[in-house]
N, C-alpha and C positions, 0 to 999 in steps of 0.2 A: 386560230387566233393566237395559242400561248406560242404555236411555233413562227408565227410572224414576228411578234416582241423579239422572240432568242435569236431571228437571223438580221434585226434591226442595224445592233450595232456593226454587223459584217457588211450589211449594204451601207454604211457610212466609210467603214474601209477602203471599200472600194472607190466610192471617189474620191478620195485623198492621195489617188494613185499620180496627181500630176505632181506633189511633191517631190523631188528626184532626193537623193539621199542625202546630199549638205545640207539641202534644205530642213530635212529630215533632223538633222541633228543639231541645226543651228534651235530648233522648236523643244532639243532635249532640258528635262530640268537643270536648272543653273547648278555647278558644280557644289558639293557639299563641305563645310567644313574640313581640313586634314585632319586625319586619326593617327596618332600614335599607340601603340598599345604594349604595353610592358607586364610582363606579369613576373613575379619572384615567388619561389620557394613554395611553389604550387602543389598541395596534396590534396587526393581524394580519394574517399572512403567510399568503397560502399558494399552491401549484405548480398553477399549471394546464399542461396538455398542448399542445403545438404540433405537430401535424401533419405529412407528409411533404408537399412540393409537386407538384403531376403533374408539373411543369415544371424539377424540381430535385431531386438525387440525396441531398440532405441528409437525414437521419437525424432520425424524432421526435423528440423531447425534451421536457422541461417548464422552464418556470422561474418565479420567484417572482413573486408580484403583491401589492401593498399595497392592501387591500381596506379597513381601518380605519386612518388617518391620525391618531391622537393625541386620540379623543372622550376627554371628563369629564362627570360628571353628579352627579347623587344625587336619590334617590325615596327618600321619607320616609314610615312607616305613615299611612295613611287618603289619599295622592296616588295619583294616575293619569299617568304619563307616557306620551303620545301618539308616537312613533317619525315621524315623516314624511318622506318623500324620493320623491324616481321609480326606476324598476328601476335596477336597480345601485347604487345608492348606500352600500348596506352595510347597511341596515334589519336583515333577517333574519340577517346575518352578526353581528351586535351583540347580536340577545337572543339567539342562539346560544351568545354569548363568554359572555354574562353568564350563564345557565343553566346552564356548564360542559358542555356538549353539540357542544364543534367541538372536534376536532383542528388541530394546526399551531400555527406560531411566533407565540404572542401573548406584549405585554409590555404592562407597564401595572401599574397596585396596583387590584384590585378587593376590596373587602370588604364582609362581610355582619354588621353590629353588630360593625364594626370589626375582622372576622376573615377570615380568607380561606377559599374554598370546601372546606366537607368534607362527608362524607357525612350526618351528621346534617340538616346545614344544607341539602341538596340534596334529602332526604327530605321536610323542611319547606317544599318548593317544590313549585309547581306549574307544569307547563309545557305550555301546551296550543301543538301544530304548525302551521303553515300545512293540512298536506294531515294529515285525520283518516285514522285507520287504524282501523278495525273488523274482527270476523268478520262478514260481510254477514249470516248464516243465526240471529244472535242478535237476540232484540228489545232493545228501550230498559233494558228493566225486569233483564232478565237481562244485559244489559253492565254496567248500574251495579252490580248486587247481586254478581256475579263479581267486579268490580277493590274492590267495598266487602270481602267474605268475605276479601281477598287484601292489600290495602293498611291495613287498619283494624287495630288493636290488638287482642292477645288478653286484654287488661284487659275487653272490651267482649265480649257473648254472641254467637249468632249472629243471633237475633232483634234483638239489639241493631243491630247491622250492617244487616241488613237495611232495618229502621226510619232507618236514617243517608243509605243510599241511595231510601229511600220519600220521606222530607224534601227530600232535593237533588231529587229528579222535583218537588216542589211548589213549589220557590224556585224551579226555572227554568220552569218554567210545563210540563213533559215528560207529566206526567199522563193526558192526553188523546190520546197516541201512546206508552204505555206497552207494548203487545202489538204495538206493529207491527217489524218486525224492522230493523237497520240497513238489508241493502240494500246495490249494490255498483255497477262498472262493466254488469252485466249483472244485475243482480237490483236490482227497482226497490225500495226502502225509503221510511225519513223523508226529509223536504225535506232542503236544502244547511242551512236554520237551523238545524232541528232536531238537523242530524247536530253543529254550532257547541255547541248550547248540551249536548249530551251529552258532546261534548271538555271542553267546560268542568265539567259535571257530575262530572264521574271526578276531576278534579284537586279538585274543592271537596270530596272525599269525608273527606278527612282534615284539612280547616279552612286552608290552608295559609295562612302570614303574606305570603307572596312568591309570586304570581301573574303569571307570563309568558305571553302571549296572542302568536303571531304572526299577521298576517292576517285577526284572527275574523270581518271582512267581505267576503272576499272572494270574489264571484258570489254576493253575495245583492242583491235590491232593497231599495231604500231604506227601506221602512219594516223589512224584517229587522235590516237592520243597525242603524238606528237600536234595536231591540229589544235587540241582543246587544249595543250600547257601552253602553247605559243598563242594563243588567245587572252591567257592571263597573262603572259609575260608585257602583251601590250595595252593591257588592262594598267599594270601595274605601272607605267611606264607612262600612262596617264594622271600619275598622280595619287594613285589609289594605294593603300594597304591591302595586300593581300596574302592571305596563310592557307597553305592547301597540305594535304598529307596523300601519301605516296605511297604504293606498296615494294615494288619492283621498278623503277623504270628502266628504260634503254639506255645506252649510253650518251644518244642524242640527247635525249630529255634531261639526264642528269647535269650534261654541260650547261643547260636553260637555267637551272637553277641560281640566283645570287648568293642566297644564304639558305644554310641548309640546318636541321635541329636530327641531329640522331638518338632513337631513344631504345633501351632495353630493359625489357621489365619494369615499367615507370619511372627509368631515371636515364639524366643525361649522359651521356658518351663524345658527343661533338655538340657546339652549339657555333658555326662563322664561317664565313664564304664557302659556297661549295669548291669553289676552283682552290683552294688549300687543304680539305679535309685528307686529300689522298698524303700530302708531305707531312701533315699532323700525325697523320699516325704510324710513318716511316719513320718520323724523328722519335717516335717512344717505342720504338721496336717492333712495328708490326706494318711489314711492308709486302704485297702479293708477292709469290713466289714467280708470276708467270703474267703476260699481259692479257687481262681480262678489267670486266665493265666497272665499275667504279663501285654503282650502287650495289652490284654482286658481291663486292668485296666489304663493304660496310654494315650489308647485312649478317652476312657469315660473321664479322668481329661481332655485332649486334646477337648474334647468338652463341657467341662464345666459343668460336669455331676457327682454328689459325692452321694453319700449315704445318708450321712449326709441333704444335701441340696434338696430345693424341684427344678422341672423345671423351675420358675422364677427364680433361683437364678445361673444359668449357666454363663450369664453376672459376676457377682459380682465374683463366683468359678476361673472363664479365669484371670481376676483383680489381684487376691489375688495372681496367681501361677505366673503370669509374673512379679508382686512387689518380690514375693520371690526370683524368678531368677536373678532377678538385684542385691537383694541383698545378695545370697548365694551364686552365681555359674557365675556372669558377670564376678568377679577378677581372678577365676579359667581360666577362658575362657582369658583371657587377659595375665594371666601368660603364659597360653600354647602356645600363638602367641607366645611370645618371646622367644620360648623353639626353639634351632636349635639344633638336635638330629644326621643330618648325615652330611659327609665333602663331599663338592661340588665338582665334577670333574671340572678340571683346562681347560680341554678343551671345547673348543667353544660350543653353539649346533649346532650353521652353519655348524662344521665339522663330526658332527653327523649325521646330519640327513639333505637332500637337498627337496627341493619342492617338486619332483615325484622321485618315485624309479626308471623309465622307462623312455626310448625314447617315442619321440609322436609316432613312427612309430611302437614300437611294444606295446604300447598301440591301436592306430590302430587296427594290425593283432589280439589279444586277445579279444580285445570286438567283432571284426567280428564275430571270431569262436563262441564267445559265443551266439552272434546275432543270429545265423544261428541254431544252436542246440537250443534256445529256441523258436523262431520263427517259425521254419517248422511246428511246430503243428496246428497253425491258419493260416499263410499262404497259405500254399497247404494243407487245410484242403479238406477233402471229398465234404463234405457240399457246400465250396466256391466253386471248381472246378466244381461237378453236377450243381448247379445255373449258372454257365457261359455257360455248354454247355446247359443247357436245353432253358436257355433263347437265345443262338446261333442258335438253330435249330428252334424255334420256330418263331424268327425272320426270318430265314431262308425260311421257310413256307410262312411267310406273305407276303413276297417280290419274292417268287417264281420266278425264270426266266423274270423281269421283262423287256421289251425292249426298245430301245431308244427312239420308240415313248410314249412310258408313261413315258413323263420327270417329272409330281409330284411323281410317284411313287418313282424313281432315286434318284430323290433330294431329297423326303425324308427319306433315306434310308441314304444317307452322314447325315441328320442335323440328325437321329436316333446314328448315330457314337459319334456325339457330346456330344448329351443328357447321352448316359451312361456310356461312360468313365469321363464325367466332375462329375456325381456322383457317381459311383461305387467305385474309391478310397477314398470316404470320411471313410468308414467304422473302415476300419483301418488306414490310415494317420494323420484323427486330434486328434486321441485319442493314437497319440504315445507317444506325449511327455508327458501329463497329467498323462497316465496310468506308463510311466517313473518317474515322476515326485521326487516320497519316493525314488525311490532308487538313484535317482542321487545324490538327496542332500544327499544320504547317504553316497553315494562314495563320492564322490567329497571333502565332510567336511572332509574327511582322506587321501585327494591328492591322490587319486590311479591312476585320470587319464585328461587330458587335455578337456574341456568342446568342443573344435575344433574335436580333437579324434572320441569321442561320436557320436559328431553329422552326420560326415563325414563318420565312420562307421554306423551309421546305417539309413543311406541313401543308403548304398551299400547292404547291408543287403536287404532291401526294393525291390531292382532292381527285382531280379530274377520272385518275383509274379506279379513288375508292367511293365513286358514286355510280358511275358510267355500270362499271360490273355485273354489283348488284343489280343495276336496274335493269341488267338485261335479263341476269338467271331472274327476276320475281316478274317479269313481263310474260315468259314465255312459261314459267312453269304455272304463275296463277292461273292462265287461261285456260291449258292444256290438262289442269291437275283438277279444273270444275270447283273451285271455288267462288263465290258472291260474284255473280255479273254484274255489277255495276261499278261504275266511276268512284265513288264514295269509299264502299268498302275497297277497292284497288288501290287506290291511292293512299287510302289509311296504312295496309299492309306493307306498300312501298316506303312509306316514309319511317314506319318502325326499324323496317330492315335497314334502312339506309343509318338510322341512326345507330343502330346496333353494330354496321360493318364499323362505322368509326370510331365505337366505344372499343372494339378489339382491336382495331389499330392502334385503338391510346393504348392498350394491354402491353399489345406486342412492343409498340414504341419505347415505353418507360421502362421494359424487364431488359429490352436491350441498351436501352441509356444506363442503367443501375449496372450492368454488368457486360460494360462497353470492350471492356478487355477480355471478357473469353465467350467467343461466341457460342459454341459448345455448349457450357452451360446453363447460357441464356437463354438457348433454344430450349434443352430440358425444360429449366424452372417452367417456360412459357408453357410446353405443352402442361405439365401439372398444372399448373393457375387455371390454364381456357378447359380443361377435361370437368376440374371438379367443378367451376363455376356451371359447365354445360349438366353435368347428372345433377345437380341438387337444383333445377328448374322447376323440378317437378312432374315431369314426363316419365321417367323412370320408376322414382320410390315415391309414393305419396307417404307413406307412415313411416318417416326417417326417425331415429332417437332425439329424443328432445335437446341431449347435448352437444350435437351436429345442426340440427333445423337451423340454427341461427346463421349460418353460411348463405342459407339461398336471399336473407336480407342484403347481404354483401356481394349477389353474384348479377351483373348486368343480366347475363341471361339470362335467369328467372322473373326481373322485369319484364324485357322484350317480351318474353314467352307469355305473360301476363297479356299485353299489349295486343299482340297476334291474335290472341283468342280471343279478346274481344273485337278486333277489329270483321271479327265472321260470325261470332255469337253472342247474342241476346241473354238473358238468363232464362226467361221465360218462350225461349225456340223448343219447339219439339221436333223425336225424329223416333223414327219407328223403330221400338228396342226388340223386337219379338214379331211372331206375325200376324198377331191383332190387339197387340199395346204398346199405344207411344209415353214418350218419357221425356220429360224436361230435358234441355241441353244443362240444363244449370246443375243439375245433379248426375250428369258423366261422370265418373268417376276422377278422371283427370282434370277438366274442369272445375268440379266443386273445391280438388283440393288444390289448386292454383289460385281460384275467384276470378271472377270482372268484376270485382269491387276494385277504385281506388286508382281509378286509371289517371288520372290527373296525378296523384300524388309518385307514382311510376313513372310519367313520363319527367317530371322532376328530378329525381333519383336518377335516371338517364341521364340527362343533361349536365348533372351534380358530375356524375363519374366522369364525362366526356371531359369536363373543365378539369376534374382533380386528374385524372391519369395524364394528362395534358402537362397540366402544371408538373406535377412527379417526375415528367419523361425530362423536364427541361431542368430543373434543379437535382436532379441524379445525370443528368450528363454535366450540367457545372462542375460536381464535384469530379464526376469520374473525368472530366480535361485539368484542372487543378494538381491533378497526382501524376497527369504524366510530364 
């Protein structure tokens, strides 16, 4: 059923197939306002960490580092500004700033048709990453048509929607790798371009005027790349603003470029047409010795490296080219702020463009589907499912027909229930939202979908592996293990466990939401929470210190473990302690000091933790998306 939902919208795809591509495009959303975007005297701060020395008793620390040194610019509708520098120089730090997607102390006046960043305005952006972030197990056709159902207006059908991302697979040429899946670090997909022009794909889904591209070449060969800048070049060419940065390119590519922003060590060097930067810097003294590629040679002045001059003199070469730019090309750069090239739409962007394209309810049903179509592959993997029954039957084995006179055997066969459902969901539970993590802020930075949404879907998502499981390890071992034959008590037993697997799911889920950024740790903390919650149950130490006893009120297991034994003991069962005296079950030793008293008030407390770990999981990943 869930995977008929998730292959829904692709059987609607499919017959939208007789729209041929105009048609396709004439259906795209109506063009978007023009973006201008100007930014002056741009600085940003931010703390990096310093280390302890092996060799010195000093204390970490961080402190501040000036990464953007006071850039200015402006990109005007239907330009391409080219970003160039070598690593470090602030490239990716700059369409970060400008994107509104970096935290830390920036100063400067950046505006977008004269206005400063707001949410509409940032809706009307498009920002494709350096490093793409995919569900690896989704194809082409189904990553667009999902962020299309999700990002596109509900002015527009779903058919409609669909037809908007059939069109963008045709503009970028995607067509012909439409079924093939992304693909990941271990699951082979589309090429590096291909995964390039899908980044780009998603962002063009809703027209945007402002188009941020970081890195779109980076590990591809050269006729790739040349493919994907000549893509933005007719992006751009359409009217659109667009700023991309650049590491290296060809000399092909560098000719593509209109205007171009050179930077070293966060400050300007060139900021105006690329087809002059070469005679800009022959006219202030630094012209190649020899005929070589343009961008080679602006990178070498960008690290302070001339021909002319020896390697101490890179310092003094950096000196000379930013005195020049202050005083050859800062007024250029100062006139062109004040240059306003297109006339502003009169109306609002409030009435442009609202916070989510969608209801939270059918952001809901879309993430489900998607959840469920990327999900099945590790969920009901082969792998997980053999490992539950092998470790089912084998447990099975060991507990063999056990009888009620072998009450340790019994008993430990419930606290055995505890121990593996309190860690079997760790595996995949605290590594949901971590492994979620890139793509949420990726969505979420372009409002696709309510953080509440997300999280509520894919906890529904989750259900079907964290019921299914257990019911299979407690079907197969209560039988074979000789516990209560009958319906009553079986049933009782499976519903504890089942409620139990989902209280350590909530466990697992919330210590990964709290500590979404190192997963590592999160694993730790987790095993320490599920281990001590599982010893203080009560199966191990009955006579713990009185200063400690107060943990097993706080520890789900010790419920459950409550629960289990009464769901097979009585207080007044007997079972033969000796071999010609029987003895209450209610005074076992483990027993007595657990009780079946109070099972109502237990199964309470259960349901209490499942709501609060629940609720914790979802306001500790708030915050922890907030910080990034």
């Amino acid at each position: 059923m869930a995977e008929e939902m998730a292959s829904e919208i692709l059987n609607s795809l499919v017959t939208q197939r007789p729209h041929s591509a105009e048609a396709n495009r004439n259906i795209r959303v109506e063009v978007n306002p023009s973006v201008t975007l100007k930014f002056e005297d741009v600085v940003h701060r931010t703390k990096i960490s310093i280390g302890q020395s092996l060799f010195c008793k000093k204390e970490a620390s961080s402190e501040e580092k000036l990464v953007l040194k006071g850039i200015s610019g402006a990109v005007f509708p239907g330009e391409l500004l080219a970003i160039l520098g070598p690593s470090g120089s602030g490239k990716t730090t700059l369409i970060n700033v400008l994107g509104g997607r970096l935290n830390g102390t920036i100063r400067g006046n950046i505006t977008y048709n004269g206005k400063p960043l707001s949410k509409p305005v940032k809706q009307n952006m498009g920002f494709v990453a350096q490093h793409d972030v995919f569900y690896p197990h989704l194809s082409v056709s189904e990553t667009l048509v999902y962020s299309a159902l999700l990002r596109l207006p509900n002015s527009l059908s779903k058919e409609e929607k669909i037809s908007n991302a059939e069109a963008v697979m045709n503009e970028l040429d995607l067509t012909h790798c439409k079924d093939t899946i992304m693909g990941g670090p271990l699951l082979r997909g589309v090429s590096g371009a291909e995964r390039k022009r899908v980044s780009i794909g998603q962002e063009l889904l809703t027209n945007p005027s402002l188009l941020l591209v970081d890195e779109p070449t980076s590990g591809l060969d050269s006729t790739a790349a040349r493919r994907i800048v000549l893509t933005l070049c007719e992006l751009a060419k359409g009217g659109r603003t667009i700023i991309m940065t650049i590491h290296q390119p060809s000399s092909k590519l560098y000719y593509m470029f209109e205007k171009i922003l050179l930077l070293s060590e966060g400050s300007s060097l060139y900021f105006g047409k690329g087809e002059n930067a070469m005679n800009y810097f022959s006219s202030i003294g630094y012209a190649p010795s020899l005929a070589m590629n343009p961008s080679d040679f602006l990178l070498d002045l960008a690290n302070g490296i001339y021909s002319g001059n020896s390697e101490n003199d890179t310092k003094a070469t950096k000196q000379a080219l930013l005195a020049a730019f202050e005083s050859n090309l800062a007024c250029q750069v100062k006139m062109e702020l004040q240059n306003d090239r297109v006339s502003l739409h009169e109306s609002s962007e409030a009435e442009i463009f609202g916070q989510y394209c969608t209801t939270w309810w059918q952001q809901f049903n879309i993430l489900l589907r998607r959840g469920f179509k990327e999900r099945k592959h590790e969920q009901f993997s082969v792998h997980k499912i053999c490992q539950v029954l092998a470790l089912s039957f084998f447990a099975g084995l060991l507990w063999w027909q056990s009888r009620i006179d072998e009450m340790h055997d019994l008993v430990a066969l419930l606290f055995y229930y505890t121990q593996v459902w309190g860690f079997f969901p760790m595996v995949q539970s605290i590594f949901t939202f971590p492994s979620d993590r890139g793509m949420i802020i990726k969505e979420r930075s372009s409002y696709m979908y309510r953080l509440s949404s997300y999280f509520i879907a894919s906890n529904v998502v989750d259900l079907p592996v964290q019921l299914a499981l257990p019911s299979f390890f407690v079907t197969i071992t209560y039988w074979m293990g000789g516990l209560k034959a009958n319906a009553s008590n079986f049933f009782q037993t499976l519903a504890v466990v089942l409620l139990y697997a989902l209280i350590s799911q909530s466990v697992w889920l919330a210590i990964g939401a709290l500590l979404v950024n190192n997963q590592r740790v999160a694993a730790s903390v987790g095993s320490v929470v599920m281990t001590l919650s599982v010893l203080v149950n009560g199966y191990f130490v009955q006579n713990m210190p009185a200063s400690i006893s107060w943990l097993k009120r706080i520890s789900h297991s010790y419920y459950s473990y409550k629960l289990l034994l009464g769901s097979q003991f009585k207080y007044d069962d007997t079972y033969r302690c000796g071999s010609n005296f029987t003895c209450l079950v209610g005074n076992y030793p483990v027993i007595k000091h657990v009780g079946l008293d109070k099972q109502g008030f237990s199964v309470a407390a259960l349901v209490a933790m499942l709501v609060g770990y629940r609720l914790f999981a979802y306001f500790a990943l708030m915050i922890g998306m907030k910080q990034n």
